[in-house]
C-alpha positions in Angstrom: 0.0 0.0 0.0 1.2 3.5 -1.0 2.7 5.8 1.8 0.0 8.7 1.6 2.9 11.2 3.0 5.6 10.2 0.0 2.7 10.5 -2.3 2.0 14.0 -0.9 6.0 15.1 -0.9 6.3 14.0 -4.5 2.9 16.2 -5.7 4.4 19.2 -3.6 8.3 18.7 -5.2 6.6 18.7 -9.0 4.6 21.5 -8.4 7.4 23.3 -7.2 9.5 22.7 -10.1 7.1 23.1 -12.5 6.4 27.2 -10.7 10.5 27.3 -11.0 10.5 26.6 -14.6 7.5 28.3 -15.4 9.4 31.9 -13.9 12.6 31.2 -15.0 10.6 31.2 -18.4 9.0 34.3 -17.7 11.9 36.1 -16.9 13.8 35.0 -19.8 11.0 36.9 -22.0 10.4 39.9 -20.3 14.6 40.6 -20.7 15.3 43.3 -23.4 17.4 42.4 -26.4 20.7 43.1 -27.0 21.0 46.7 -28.1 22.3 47.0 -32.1 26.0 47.9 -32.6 26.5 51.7 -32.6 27.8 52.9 -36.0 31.0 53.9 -34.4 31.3 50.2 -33.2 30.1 49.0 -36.5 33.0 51.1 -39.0 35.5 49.9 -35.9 34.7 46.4 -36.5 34.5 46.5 -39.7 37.9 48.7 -40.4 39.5 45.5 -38.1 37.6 43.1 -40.1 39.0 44.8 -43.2 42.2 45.8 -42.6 42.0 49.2 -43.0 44.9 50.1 -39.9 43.8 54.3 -40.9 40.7 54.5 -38.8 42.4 52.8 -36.0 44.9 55.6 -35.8 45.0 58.3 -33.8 46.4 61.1 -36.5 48.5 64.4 -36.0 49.6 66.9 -37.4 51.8 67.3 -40.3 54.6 69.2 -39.4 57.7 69.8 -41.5 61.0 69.3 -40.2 61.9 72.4 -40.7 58.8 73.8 -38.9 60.1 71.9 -35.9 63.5 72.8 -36.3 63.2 76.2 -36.3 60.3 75.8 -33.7 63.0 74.3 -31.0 65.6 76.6 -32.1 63.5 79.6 -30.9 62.5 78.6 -28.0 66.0 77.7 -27.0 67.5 81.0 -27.8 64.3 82.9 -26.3 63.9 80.9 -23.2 67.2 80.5 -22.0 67.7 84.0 -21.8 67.0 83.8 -17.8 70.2 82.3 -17.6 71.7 85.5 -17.3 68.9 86.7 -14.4 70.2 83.4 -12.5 74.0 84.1 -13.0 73.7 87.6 -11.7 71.5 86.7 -8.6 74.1 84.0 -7.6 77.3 85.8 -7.9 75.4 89.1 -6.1 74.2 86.7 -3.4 77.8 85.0 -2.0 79.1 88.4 -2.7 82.4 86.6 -4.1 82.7 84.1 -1.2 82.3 80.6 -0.7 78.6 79.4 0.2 78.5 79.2 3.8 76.5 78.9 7.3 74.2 82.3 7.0 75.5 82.9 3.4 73.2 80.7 1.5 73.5 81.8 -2.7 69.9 83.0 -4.2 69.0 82.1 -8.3 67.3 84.8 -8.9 63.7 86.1 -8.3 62.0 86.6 -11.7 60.4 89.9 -12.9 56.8 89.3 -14.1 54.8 91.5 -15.8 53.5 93.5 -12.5 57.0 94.1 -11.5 58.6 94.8 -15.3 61.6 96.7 -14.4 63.9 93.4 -13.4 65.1 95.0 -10.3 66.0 92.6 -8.1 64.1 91.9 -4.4 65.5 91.1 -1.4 66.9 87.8 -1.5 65.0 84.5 0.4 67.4 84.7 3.6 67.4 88.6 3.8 63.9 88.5 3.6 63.3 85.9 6.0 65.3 87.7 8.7 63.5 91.0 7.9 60.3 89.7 8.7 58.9 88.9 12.0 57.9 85.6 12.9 54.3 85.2 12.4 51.1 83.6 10.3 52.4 83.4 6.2 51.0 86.3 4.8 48.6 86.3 1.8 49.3 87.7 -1.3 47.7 90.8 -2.2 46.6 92.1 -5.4 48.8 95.0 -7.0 46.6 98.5 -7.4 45.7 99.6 -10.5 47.5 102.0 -12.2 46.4 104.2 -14.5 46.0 103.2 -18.5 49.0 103.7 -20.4 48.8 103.5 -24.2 50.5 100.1 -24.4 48.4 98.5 -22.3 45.3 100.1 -23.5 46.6 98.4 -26.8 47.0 95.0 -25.0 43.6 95.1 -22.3 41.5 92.9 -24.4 44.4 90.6 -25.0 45.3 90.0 -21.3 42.0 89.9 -20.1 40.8 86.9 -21.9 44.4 85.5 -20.4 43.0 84.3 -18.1 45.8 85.3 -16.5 46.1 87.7 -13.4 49.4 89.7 -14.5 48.5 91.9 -11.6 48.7 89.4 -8.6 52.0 89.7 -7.2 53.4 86.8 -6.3 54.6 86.0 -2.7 58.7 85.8 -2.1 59.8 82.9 -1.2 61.5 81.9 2.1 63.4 79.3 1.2 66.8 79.6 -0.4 66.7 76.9 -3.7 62.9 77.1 -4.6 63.1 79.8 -7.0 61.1 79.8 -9.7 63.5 79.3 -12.9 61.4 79.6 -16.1 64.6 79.0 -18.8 64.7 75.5 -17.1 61.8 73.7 -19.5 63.0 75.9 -22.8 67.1 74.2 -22.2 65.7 71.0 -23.3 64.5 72.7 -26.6 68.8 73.2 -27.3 68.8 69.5 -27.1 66.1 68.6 -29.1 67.4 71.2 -31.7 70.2 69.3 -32.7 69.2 66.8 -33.7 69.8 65.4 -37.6 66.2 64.8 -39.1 65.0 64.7 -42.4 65.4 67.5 -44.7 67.5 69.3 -41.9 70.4 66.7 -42.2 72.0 69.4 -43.7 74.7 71.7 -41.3 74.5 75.4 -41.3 75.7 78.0 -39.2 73.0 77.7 -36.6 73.4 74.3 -36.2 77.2 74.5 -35.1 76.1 77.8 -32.2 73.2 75.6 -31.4 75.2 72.7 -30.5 77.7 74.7 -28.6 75.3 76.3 -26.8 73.9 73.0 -25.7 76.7 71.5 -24.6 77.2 74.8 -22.5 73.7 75.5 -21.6 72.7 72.0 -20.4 75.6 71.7 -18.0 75.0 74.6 -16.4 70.9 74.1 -16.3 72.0 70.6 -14.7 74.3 72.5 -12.1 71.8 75.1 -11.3 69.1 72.5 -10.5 71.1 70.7 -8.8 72.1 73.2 -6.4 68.8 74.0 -5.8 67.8 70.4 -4.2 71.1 71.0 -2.3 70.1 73.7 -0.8 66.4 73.9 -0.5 66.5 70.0 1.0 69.1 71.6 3.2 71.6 68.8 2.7 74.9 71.5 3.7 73.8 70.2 7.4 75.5 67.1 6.6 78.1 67.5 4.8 79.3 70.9 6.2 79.1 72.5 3.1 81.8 70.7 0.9 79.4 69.5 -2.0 78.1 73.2 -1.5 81.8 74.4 -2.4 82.2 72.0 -5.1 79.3 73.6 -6.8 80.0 76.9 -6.5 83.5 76.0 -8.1 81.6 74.8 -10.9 78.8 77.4 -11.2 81.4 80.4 -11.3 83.4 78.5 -14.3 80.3 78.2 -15.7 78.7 81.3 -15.4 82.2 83.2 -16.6 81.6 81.8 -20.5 77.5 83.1 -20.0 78.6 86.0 -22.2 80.9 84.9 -24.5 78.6 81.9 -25.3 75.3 83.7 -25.4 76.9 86.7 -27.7 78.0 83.9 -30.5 74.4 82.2 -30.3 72.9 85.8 -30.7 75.1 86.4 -33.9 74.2 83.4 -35.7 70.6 83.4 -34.3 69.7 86.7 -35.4 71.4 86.1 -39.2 69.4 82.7 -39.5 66.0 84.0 -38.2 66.1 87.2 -40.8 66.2 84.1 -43.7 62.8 82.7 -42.2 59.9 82.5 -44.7 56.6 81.2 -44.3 56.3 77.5 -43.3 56.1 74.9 -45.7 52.9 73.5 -44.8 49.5 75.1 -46.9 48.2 78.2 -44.8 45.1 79.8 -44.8 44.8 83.4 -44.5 44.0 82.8 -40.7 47.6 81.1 -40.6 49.1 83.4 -42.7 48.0 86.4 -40.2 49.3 84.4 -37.8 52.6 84.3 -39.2 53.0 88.0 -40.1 52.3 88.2 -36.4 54.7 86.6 -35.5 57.2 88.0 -37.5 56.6 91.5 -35.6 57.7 89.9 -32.4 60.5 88.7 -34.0 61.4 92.1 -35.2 60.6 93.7 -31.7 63.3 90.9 -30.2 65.6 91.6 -32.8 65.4 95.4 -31.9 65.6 94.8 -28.3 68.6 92.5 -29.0 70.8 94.9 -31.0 74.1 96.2 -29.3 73.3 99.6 -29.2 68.6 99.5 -29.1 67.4 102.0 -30.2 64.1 103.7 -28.8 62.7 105.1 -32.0 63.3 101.4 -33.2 61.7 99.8 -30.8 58.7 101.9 -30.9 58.2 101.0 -34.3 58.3 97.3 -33.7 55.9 97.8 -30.9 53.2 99.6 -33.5 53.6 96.7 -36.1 52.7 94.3 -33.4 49.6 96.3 -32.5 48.6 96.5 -36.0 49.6 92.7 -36.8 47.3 91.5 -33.5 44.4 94.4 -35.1 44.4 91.9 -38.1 44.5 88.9 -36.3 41.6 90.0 -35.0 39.8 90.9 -38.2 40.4 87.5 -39.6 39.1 86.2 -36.8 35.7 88.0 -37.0 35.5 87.0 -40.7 36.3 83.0 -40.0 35.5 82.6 -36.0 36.8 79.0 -36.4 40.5 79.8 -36.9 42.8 79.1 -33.9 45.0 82.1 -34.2 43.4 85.3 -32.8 42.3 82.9 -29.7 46.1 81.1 -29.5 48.0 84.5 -30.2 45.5 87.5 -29.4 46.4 87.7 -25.5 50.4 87.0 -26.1 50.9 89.6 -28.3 49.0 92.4 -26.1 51.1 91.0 -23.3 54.5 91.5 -25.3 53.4 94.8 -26.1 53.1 95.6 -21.9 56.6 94.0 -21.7 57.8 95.9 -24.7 56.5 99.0 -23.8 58.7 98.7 -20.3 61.8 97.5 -22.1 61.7 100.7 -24.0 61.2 102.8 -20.8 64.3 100.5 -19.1 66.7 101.5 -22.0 68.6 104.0 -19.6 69.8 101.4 -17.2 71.5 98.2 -17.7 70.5 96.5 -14.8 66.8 97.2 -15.1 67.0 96.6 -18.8 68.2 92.7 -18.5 65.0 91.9 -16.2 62.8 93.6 -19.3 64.8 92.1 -21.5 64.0 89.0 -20.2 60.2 89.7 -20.3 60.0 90.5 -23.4 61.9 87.3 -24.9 59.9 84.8 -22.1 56.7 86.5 -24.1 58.0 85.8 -27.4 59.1 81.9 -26.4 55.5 81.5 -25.3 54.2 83.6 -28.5 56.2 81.0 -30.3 54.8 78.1 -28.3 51.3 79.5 -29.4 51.5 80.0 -32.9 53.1 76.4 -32.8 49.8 75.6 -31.3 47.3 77.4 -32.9 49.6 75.3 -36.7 49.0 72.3 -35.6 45.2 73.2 -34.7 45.1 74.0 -38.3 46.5 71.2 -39.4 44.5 69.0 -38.2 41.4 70.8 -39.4 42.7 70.9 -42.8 43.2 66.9 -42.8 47.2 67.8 -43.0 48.1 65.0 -40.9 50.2 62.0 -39.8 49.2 58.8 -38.6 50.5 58.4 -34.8 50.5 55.1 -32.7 47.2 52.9 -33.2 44.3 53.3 -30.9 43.4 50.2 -28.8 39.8 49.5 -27.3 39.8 47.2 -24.0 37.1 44.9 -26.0 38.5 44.5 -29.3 37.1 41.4 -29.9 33.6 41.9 -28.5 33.2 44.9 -31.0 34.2 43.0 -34.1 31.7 39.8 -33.5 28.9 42.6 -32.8 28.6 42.8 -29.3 28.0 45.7 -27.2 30.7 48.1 -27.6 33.1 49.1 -24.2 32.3 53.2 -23.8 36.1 53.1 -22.3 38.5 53.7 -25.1 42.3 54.1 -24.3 44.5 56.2 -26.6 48.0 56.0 -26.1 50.0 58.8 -24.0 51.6 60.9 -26.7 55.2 61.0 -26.8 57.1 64.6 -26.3 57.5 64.0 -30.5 53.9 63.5 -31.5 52.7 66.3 -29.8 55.7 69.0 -30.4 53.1 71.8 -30.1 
């Protein structure tokens, strides 16, 4: 006879299976399909599937080598012109001596455009014994002077800077944490000797470029590494002797500044007067761009000469208003040109730093630190227009393929699947990106 309880057990366990199955069916329907393959996915398959390697490439721009020749030569020669603000801060500092306990050496503070006139301020240590121990204080915003002509010329430009050119910046305390803006143009000598292309060839720059390199980078290695000697404090433990054998260095060093920056001046200057338009095809946003450029050049050739004159430099200051005026018209006729936005605000800031160069003319040591201004505006106008090329480039399909783009889910993407919304490009090198 049948066990009425495993009878009942067996009813209960089907039923319960059959409710199981029954859902899981359910569920199964009620579950959207699959989304279709986005287009992008799609073409990205099917380049892979096809073997077309061009749409899996990230592409840049075309530059000539000579473009990037001459676009590392200037900013070499502009940028390591602070050299000779960092030479005269250290010599004035030890005062002739020996770097010692209480006579810590100083690389120079930097003039920036609110403080023009490249005198120099008080140096870290003095300044840190003349003020009284208490909370750091904040910087304060520089008042506003009055309008001048040249920077009535240059207001719009600064303004959409972005850039406060009025804050003053705080001095620092700490002997080896200057701020030393030639250090990141130095590498530019390095990079500008090199044999590529079309520029195999060896001219006269080419030689004072390599000279200068050999010189420049030395001394750019020195400099820094003073400045983790000293701002890490590391004369406590070794009584100053690595701290001497520096200095010893430093001051052979800094006795060939002149001699080496007046024979890269003289071949500079006779190349850069031989510049024409680049090789790649401008449009007449690019070639207003260039023409701008080629006022700044002028104005640093001006400022450069033995003997500047003020009438001359005057001149070049009005041919850079007038060249950023027509940047600025070909920008209201084709608003998607890069130039008037890359350039516009560095050329009404060279004309501020012109403008106090000319007024500095009378004395030496005021006229190194405007001086310098002016050529750290030009490096950056340089960088700019490099920029603002390679923007245009890229926008006229004037481009080179660079490495291959990779996708995390390659394979998913080619059989249809849903697509991975992460896509990793490759980190440029320092050569695909020279702009």
């Amino acid at each position: 006879m049948r066990n009425p309880a495993a009878m009942k057990a067996r009813l209960l366990t089907g039923l319960f299976g059959t409710w199981i199955c029954g859902a899981a069916f359910v569920g199964c329907k009620s579950d959207a399909p699959p989304p279709a393959p986005t287009p992008e996915a799609s073409s990205t398959a099917a380049a892979a599937a096809s073997g077309k390697p061009d749409a899996l490439v990230h592409h840049l721009p075309a530059f000539s080598d000579a473009t990037n020749k001459r676009f590392r030569i200037e900013l070499c020669f502009y940028g390591a012109y602070g050299l000779r603000l960092t030479r005269d801060a250290y010599l004035a500092s030890l005062g002739g001596k020996e770097p010692a306990e209480g006579k810590l050496p100083t690389f120079g503070d930097f003039p920036t455009l609110d403080d023009p006139t490249g005198a120099p301020t008080a140096s870290p240590s003095a300044a840190s014994s003349a003020t009284p121990a208490g909370p750091k204080a904040e910087p304060r915003l520089a008042p506003k002077a009055a309008p001048t002509a040249s920077a009535s010329a240059a207001a719009a430009g600064t303004a959409s800077s972005g850039a406060a050119v009025t804050a003053t910046r705080p001095t620092l305390n700490v002997p080896g944490l200057e701020r030393l803006p030639f250090t990141r143009y130095v590498s530019s000598c390095t990079l500008a000797t090199r044999k590529e292309g079309k520029n195999s060839s060896e001219e006269p720059i080419d030689k004072a470029i390599t000279e200068f390199d050999a010189w420049a980078s030395n001394v750019n290695r020195l400099v820094m590494g003073a400045q983790r000697y000293y701002s890490a404090k590391q004369y406590d433990g070794d009584k100053f002797e690595r701290g001497r054998s520096l200095h010893k260095e430093l001051t052979e060093s800094f006795a060939a500044l002149d001699e080496k920056f007046a024979a890269l001046t003289q071949a500079f200057l006779a190349w850069e007067v031989t510049l024409g338009k680049p090789e790649e095809k401008l449009d007449k946003g690019a070639e207003a761009g260039f023409e701008a450029l080629q006022t700044a050049r002028v104005l640093a050739a001006a400022l450069l000469a033995d003997k500047p004159d003020a009438e001359a430099l005057a001149k070049a200051v009005e041919a850079v208003v007038k060249a950023r005026e027509a940047l600025e018209a070909v920008g209201k006729d084709d608003p998607k040109t890069p130039y008037p936005r890359e350039l516009g605000a560095r050329l009404g800031k060279l004309v501020v730093a012109a403008g106090k160069a000319k007024d500095a003319l009378a004395d030496r040591r005021a006229s190194i630190g405007a001086t310098f201004l002016v050529l750290n505006e030009v490096a950056g106008l340089v960088e700019a227009h490099h920029r603002a090329l390679g923007q245009h480039l890229r926008a006229s399909g004037q481009t080179r393929p660079g490495s291959p783009i990779t996708t995390l889910r390659p394979r998913m993407e080619s059989l249809g699947g849903r697509p991975d919304a992460r896509t990793v490009r490759p980190r440029p090198g320092k050569e695909e990106h020279p702009e």
